[in-house]
ZAZA-310769 format. One line per field, with one value per residue: x, y, z of N, C-alpha, C in turn; residue number from 0; residue in three letters. Coordinates in pm, whole numbers, plus 32768, in hexadecimal, padded with zeros to 4 digits. Atoms other than C-alpha are relative to their C-alpha. Layout:
<vexpas>
n_px X/...
n_py Y/...
n_pz Z/...
ca_px X/...
ca_py Y/...
ca_pz Z/...
c_px X/...
c_py Y/...
c_pz Z/...
n NUM/...
res ALA/...
</vexpas>
This chain:
<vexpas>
n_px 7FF3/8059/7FC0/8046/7FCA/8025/7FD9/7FA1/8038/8079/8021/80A0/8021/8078/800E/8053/8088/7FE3/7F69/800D/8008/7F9E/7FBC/7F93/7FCC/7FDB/7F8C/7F95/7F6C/7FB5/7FE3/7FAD/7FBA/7F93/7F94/802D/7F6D/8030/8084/8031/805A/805C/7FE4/8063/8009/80A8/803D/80A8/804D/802C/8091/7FEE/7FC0/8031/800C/7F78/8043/8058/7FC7/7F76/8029/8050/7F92/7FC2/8028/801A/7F6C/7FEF/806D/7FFC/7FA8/7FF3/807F/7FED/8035/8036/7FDB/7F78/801F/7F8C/800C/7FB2/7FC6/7F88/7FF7/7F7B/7FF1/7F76/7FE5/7F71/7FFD/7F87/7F9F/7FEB/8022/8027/7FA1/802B/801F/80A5/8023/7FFE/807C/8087/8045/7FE5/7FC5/8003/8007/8083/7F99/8058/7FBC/7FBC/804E/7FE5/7FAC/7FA6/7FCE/8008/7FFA/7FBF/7FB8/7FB4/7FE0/7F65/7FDD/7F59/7FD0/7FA8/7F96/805B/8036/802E/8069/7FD5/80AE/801E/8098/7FF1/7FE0/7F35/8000/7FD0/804B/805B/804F/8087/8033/8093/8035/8042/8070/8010/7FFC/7FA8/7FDB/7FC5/7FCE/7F99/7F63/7FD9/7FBE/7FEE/7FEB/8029/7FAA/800A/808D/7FF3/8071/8002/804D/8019/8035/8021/805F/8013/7FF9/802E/8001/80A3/7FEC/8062/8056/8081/7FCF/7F9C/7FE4/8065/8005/7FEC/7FB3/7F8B/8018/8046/7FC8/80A5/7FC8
n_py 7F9F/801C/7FFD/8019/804C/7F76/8027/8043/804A/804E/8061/8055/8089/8027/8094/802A/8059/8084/8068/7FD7/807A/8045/7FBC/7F70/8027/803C/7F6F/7FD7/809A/7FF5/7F73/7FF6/7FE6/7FBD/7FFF/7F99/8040/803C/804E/8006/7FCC/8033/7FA2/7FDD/7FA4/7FC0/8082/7FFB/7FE8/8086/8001/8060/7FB3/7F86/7FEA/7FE1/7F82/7FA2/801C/7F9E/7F5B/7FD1/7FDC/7FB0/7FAC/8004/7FD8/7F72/7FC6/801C/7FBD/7F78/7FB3/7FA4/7FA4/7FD6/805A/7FFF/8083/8022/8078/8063/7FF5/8067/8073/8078/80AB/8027/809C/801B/8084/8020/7FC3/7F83/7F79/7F8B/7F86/7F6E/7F93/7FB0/7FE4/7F77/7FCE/803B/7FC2/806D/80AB/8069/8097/808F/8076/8066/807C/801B/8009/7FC2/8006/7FD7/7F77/7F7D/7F75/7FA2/7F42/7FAA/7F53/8006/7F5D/7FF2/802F/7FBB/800E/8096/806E/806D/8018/8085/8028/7FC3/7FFA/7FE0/7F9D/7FF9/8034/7FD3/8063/805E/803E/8022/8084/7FFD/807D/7FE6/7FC4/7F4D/7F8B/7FE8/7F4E/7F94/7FA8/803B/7FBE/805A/8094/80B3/806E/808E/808E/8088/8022/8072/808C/8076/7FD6/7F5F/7FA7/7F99/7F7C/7F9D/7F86/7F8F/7F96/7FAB/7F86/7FB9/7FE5/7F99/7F6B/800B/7F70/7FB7/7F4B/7F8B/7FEE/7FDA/808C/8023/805B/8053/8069
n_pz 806C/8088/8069/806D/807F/8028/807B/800D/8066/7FFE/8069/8002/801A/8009/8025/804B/7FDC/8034/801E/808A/807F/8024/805E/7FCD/7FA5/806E/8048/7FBF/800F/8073/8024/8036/7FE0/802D/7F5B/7FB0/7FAF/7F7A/8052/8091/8038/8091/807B/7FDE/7F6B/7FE8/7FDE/7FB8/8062/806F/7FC9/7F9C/7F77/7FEF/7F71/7FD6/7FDB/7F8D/7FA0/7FFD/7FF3/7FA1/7F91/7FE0/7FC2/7F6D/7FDE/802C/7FBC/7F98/7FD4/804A/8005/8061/7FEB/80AA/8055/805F/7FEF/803E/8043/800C/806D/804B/7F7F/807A/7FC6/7FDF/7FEE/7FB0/7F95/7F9E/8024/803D/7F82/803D/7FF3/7FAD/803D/7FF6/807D/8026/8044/7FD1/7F67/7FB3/8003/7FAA/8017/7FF1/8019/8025/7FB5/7F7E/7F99/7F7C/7FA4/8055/803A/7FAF/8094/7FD8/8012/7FEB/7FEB/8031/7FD8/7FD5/7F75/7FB1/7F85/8025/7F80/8020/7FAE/7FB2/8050/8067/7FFB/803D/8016/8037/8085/809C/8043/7FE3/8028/7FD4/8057/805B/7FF9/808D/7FFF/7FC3/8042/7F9F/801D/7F9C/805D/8077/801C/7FCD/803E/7FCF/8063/7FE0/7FDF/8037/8014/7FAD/802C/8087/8081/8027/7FCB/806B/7FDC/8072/7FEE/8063/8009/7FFF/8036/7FEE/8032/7FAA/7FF0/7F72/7FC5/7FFB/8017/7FA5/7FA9/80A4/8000/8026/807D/8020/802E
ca_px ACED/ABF4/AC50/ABC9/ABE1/ABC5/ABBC/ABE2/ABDB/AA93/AACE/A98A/A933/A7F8/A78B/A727/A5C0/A5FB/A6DE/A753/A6F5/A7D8/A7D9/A81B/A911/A9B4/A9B1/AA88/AB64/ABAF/AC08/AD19/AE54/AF66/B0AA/B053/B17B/B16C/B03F/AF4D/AE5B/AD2C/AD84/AC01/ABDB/AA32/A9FA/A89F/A818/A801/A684/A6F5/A77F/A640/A5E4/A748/A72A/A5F7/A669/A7A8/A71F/A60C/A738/A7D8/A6C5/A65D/A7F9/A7D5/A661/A6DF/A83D/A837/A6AD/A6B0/A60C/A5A1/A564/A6A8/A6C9/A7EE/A82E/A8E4/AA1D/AAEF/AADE/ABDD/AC4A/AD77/AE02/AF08/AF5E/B00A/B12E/B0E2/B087/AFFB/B0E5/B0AF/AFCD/AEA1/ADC6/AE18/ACEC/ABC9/AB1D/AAEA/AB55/AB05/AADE/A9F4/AA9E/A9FE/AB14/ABE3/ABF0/ABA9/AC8A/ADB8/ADA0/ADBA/ADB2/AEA3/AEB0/AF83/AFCA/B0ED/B11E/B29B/B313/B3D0/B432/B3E6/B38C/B390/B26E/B27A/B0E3/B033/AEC4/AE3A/AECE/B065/B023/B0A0/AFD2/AECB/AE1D/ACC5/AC59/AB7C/AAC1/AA09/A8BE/A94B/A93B/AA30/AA46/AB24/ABC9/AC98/ADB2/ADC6/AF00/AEF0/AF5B/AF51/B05E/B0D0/AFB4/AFC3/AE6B/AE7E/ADAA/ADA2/AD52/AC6E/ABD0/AB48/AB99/AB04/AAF7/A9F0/A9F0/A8F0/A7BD/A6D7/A724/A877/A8A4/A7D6/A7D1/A786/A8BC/A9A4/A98A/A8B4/A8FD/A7C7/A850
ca_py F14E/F177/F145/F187/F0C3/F20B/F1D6/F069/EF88/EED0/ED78/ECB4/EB4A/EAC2/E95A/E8D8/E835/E6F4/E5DE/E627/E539/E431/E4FF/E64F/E5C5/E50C/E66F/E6F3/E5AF/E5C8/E72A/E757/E7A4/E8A9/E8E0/E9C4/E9FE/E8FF/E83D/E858/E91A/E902/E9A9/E9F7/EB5D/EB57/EA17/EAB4/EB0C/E9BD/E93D/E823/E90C/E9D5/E958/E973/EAC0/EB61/EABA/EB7F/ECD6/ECB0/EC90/ED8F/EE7A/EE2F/EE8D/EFC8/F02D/EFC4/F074/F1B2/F208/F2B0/F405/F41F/F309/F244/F0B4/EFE0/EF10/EDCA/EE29/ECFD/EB9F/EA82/E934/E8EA/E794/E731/E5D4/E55A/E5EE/E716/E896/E9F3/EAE5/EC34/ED12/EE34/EE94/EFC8/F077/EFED/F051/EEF9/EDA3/EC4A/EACE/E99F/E866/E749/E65D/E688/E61C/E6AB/E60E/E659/E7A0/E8DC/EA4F/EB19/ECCF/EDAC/EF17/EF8F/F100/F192/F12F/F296/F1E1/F037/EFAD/EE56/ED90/EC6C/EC2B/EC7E/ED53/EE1C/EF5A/EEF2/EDE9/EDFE/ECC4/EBF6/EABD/EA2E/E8E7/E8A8/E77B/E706/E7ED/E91D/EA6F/EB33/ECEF/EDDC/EF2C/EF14/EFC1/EEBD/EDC3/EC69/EB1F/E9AC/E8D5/E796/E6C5/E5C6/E4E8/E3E6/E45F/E58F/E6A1/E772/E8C5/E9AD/EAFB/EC4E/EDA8/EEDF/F03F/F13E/F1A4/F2BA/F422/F40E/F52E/F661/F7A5/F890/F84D/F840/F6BC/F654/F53D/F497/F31D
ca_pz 807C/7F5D/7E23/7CCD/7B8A/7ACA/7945/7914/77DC/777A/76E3/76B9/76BB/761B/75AE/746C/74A5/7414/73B8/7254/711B/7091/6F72/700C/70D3/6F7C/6EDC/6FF7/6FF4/6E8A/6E36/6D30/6DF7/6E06/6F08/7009/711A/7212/7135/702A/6F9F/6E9C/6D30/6D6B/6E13/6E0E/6E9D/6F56/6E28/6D77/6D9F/6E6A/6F73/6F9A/7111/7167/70FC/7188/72D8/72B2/7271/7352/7476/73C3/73D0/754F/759B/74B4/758E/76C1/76C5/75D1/7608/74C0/74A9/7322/721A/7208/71F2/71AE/70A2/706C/6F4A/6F39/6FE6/6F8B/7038/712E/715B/727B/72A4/73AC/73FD/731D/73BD/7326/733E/73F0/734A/733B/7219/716E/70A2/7171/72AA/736B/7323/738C/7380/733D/739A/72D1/738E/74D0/75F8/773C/7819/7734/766E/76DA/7615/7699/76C1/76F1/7797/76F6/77B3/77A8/7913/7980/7AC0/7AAD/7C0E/7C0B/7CB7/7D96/7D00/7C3A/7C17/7B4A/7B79/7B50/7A4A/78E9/7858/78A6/783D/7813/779D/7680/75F8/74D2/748F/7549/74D5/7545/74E7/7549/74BD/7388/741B/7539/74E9/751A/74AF/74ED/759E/751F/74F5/7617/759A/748D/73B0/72CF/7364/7270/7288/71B2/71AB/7159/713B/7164/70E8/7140/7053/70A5/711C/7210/72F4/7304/7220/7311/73BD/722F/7280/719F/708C/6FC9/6F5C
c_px 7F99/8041/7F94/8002/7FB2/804C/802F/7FEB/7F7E/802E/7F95/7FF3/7F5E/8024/7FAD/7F6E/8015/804A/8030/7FC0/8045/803D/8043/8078/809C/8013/805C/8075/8048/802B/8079/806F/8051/8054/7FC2/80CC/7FDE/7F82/7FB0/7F88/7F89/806E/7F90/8005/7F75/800A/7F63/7FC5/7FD2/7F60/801D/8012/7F6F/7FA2/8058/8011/7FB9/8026/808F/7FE6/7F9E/805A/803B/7FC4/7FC6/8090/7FDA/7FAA/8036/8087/801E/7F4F/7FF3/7F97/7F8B/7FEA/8086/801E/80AE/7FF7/8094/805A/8058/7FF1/805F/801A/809B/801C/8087/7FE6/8059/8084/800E/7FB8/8004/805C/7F92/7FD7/7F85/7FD8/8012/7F77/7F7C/7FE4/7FD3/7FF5/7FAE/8012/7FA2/8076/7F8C/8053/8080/7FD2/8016/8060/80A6/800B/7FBD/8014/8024/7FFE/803B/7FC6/807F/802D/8095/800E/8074/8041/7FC3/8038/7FF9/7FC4/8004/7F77/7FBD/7F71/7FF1/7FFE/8086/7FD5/7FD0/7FC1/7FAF/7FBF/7F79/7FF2/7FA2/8027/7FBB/7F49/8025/8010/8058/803B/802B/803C/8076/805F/8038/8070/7FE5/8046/7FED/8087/8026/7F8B/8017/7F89/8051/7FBA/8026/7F98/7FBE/7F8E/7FF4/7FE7/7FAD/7FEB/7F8D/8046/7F73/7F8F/7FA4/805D/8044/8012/7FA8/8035/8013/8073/809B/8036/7FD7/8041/7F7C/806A/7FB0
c_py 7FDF/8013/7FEE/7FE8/805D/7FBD/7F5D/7FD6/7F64/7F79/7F6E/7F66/7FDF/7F73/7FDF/7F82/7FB1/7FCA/8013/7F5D/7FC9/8044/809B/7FDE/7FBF/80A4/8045/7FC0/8005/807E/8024/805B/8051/8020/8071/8004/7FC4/7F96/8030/8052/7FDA/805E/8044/8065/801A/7FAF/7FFA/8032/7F76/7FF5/7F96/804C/804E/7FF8/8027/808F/806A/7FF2/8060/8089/7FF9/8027/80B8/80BC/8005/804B/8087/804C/8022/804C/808F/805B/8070/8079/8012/7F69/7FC3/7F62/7FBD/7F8C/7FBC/801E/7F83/7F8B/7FA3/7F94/8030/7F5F/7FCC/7F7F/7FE1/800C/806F/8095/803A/8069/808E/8064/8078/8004/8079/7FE3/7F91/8015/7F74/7F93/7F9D/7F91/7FB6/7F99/7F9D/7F76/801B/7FD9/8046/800C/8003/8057/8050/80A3/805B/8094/8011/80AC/7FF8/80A7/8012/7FF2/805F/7FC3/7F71/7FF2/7F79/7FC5/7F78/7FC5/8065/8031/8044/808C/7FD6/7F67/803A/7FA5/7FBF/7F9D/7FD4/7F7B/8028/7F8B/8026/8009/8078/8071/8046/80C2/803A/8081/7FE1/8012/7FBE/7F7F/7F96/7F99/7F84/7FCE/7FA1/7F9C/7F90/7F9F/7FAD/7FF0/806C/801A/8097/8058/804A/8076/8070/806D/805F/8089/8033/8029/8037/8089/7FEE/80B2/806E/809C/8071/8045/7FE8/7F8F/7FAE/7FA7/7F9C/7F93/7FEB
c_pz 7F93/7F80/7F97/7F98/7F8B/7F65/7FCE/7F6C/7FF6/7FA7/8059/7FF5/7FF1/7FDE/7F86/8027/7FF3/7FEC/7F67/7F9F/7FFD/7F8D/801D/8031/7F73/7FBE/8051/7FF4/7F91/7F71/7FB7/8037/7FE6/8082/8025/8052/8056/7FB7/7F95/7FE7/7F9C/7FA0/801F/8073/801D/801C/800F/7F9A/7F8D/803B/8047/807E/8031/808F/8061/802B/804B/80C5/8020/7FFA/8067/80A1/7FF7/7FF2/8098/8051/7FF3/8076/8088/803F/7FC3/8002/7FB5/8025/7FA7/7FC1/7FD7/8039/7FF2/7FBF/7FE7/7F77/7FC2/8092/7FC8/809F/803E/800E/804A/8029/8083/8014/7FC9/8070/7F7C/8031/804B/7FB7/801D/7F72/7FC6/7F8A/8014/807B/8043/7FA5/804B/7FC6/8015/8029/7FCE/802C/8064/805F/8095/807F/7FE3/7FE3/8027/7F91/8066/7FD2/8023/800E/7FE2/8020/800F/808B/8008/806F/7FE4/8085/7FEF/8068/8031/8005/7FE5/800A/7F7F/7FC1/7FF5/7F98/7F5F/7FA2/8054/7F9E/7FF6/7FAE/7FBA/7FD4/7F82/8031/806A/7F68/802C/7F87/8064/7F93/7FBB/8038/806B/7FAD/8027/7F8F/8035/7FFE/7F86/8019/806C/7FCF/7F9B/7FC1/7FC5/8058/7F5B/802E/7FA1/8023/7FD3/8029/7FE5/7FD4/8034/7F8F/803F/7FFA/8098/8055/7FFC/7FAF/8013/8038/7F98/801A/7F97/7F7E/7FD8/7F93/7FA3
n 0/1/2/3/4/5/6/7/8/9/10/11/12/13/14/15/16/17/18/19/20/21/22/23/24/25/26/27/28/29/30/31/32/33/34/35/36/37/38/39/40/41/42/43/44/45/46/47/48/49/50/51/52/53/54/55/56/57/58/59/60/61/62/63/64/65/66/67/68/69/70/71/72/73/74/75/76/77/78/79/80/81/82/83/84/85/86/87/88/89/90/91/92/93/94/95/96/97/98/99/100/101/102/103/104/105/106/107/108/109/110/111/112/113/114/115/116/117/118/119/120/121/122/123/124/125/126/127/128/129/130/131/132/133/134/135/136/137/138/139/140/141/142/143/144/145/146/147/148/149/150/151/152/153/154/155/156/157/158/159/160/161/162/163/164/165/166/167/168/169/170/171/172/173/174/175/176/177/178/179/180/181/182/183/184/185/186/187/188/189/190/191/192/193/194/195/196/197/198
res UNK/UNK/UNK/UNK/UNK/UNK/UNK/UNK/UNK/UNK/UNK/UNK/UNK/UNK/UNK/UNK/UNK/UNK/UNK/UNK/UNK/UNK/UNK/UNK/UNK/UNK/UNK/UNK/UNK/UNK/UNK/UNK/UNK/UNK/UNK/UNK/UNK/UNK/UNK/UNK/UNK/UNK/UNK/UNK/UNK/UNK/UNK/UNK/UNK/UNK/UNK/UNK/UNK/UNK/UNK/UNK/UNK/UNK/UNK/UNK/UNK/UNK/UNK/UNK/UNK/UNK/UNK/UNK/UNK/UNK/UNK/UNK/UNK/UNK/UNK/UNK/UNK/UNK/UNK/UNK/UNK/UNK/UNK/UNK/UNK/UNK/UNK/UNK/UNK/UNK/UNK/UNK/UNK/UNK/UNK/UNK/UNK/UNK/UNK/UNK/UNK/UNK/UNK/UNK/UNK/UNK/UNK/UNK/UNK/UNK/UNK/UNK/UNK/UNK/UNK/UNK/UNK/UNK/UNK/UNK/UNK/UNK/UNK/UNK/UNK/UNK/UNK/UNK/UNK/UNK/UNK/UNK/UNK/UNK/UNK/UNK/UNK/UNK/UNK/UNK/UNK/UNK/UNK/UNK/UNK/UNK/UNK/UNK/UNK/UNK/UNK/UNK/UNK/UNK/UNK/UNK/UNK/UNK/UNK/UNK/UNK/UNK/UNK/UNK/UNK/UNK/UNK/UNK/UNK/UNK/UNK/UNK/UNK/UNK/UNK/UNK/UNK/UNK/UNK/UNK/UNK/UNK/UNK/UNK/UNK/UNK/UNK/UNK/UNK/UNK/UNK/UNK/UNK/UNK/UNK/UNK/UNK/UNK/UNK
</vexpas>
């Protein structure tokens, strides 16, 4: 039988070039704290805008325009920019609760410290289940979540409206990632067709 994986979801993995600084690495580490559920947050919601951050940065938009090119092959002038980045912090034992981004068009993650053979960044499909089958394994047409590992210096975009979250932290380290959010800029949609929206 042929089968076709009609419409799926794109999430991306890139690699930061380099190893970070002691000091980049030190401004991630010591980021003025606040509860999150499940772990911690920055107070700080620009992080990528400080001038320390500004390889971090470009590294991060350059992913997250290659994603944008590579899966929406815009039509017109229309870019996306970075609105809000901020710090997570799960030690051991701790987990990110189950969430998406509302008011932002894709999402992602830097990790400036996990590790590979430990943490994982869980999605979710969350479709109403008229009739629920249950499956004796798993692919990825009847699964409802999946995982993926990530490591420190990934990149890691996907669409905002994708949920996820993070386990309990099995390493022994913090686990820290930095988050952030995109919005569109430019001319969305098309005119012609009573589409049209200029950002």
């Amino acid at each position: 039988m042929n089968m076709f994986n009609l419409f799926p979801t794109p999430v991306a993995f890139s690699k930061f070039e380099r190893e970070l600084t002691e000091e980049e690495l030190a401004f991630f580490k010591n980021q003025e704290q606040k509860p999150n559920q499940g772990n911690t947050t920055s107070a700080d919601r620009k992080i990528l805008e400080h001038a320390l951050m500004a390889d971090v940065c470009a590294s991060i938009q350059k992913a997250i325009d290659t994603y944008f090119q590579e899966v929406y092959r815009p039509k017109f002038d229309v870019k996306l920019r970075i609105t809000q980045s901020w710090m997570n912090y799960s030690e051991p034992g701790q987990f990110h609760h189950k969430h998406a981004h509302p008011n932002s068009f894709l999402s992602g993650c830097f990790y400036p410290q996990a590790n590979k053979e430990l943490d994982k960044l869980y999605f979710f499909n969350e479709p109403y289940h008229r009739i629920r089958i249950h499956s004796e394994d798993f692919n990825v047409y009847n699964s409802d979540s999946w995982w993926l590992p990530v490591g420190t210096g990934d990149i890691v975009i996907f669409p905002s409206s994708l949920t996820h979250m993070v386990e309990k932290v099995e390493a022994k380290e913090t686990r820290i990632s930095l988050s952030f959010n995109t919005f569109p800029v430019g001319y969305v949609g098309n005119d012609d067709s009573l589409t049209g929206l200029h950002l």
